[in-house]
N, C-alpha and C positions, 0 to 999 in steps of 0.2 A: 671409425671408432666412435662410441658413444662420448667419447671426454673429446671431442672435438663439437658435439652439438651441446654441451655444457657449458663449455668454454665461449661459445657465442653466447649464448644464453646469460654465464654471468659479463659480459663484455657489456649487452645491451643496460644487464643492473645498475651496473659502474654509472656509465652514460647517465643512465634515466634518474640517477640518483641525485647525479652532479648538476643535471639540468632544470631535476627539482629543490634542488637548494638553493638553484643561480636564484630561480623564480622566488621561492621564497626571502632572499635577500633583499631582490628588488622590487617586490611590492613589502617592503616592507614586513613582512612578518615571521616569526619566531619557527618555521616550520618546512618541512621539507613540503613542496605543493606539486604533486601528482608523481612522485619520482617514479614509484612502481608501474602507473598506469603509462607515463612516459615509456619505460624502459619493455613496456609488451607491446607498444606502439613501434619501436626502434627494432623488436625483434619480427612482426609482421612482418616490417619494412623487408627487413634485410633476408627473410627469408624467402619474399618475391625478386630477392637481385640476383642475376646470372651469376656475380663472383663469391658471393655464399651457398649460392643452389647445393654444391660438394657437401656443404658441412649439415644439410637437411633432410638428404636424400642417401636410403641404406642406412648403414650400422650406427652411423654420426645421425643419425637425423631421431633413432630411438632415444638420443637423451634431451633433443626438442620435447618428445614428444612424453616423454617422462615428466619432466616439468613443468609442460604444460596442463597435463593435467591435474598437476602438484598444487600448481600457481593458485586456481581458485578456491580451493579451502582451505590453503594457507590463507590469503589478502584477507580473506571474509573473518576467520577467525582474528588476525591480527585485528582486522575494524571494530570486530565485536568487543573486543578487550579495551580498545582505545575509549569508543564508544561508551561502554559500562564505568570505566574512571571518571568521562566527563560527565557523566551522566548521574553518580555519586559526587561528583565535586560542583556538581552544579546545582543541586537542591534536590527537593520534593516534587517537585514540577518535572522537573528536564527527566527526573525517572520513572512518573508516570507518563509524560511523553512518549518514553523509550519502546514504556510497556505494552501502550495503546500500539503506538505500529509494529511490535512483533504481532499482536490478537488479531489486526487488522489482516496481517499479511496472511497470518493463518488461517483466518476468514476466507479468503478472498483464493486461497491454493485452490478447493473444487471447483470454483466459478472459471479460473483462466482455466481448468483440465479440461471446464467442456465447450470452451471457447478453443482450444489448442487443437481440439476433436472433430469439431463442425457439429455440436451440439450434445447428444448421447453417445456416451464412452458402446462402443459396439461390443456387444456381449457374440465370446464364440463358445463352439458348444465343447464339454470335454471329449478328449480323444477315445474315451471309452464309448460314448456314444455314436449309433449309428443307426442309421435310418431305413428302414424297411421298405420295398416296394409294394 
């Protein structure tokens, strides 16, 4: 059942939550430190262990895998948002900072495409076309 690969899914949250606030307590600071990225670490984990394999595989393993593909543009937008406060709350500076590495990275998206490619993106021909002998 899907509410069985959910239900591990939010088990690892818990965890990874608890484990970034332990962290955060004892280094001293105001803040939960990695609980998310902790708790997709706890869930690799357990999805490699023979006594969760049931809850990953088939019907339960669709709500793995629902979330998971959930997880990354939730975290990114929650960053982005945190990100943007501290970024108005911290001056003129911290948000041209902000701004130069989104331009950058926007820059920088064709150059890793033909780096990801092995150089020229390979052009294929349209299916209407066809080649004469």
């Amino acid at each position: 059942m899907v509410i069985y690969g959910v239900a591990l899914l939010s088990a690892c949250l818990i965890l990874g939550l608890a484990i970034g606030e332990f962290l955060g307590v004892l280094l001293g600071v105001d803040a939960n430190v990695g609980g998310v990225g902790i708790a997709m670490l706890l869930l690799v984990a357990a999805c490699g262990l023979p006594a969760f394999r049931f809850l990953v595989e088939g019907e339960s393993g669709a709500g793995v895998r629902f979330w998971s593909a959930m997880y990354i543009p939730i975290v990114v937008a929650m960053a982005a948002r945190q990100n943007v406060v501290a970024a108005v709350d911290g001056g003129l500076m911290a948000l041209l900072a902000g701004v130069g590495a989104v331009l950058v990275s926007f820059a920088l998206v064709p150059v890793l495409s033909r780096i990801g490619s092995g150089g020229a993106a390979p052009r294929s021909k349209p299916d209407s076309y066809r080649e004469t002998d």
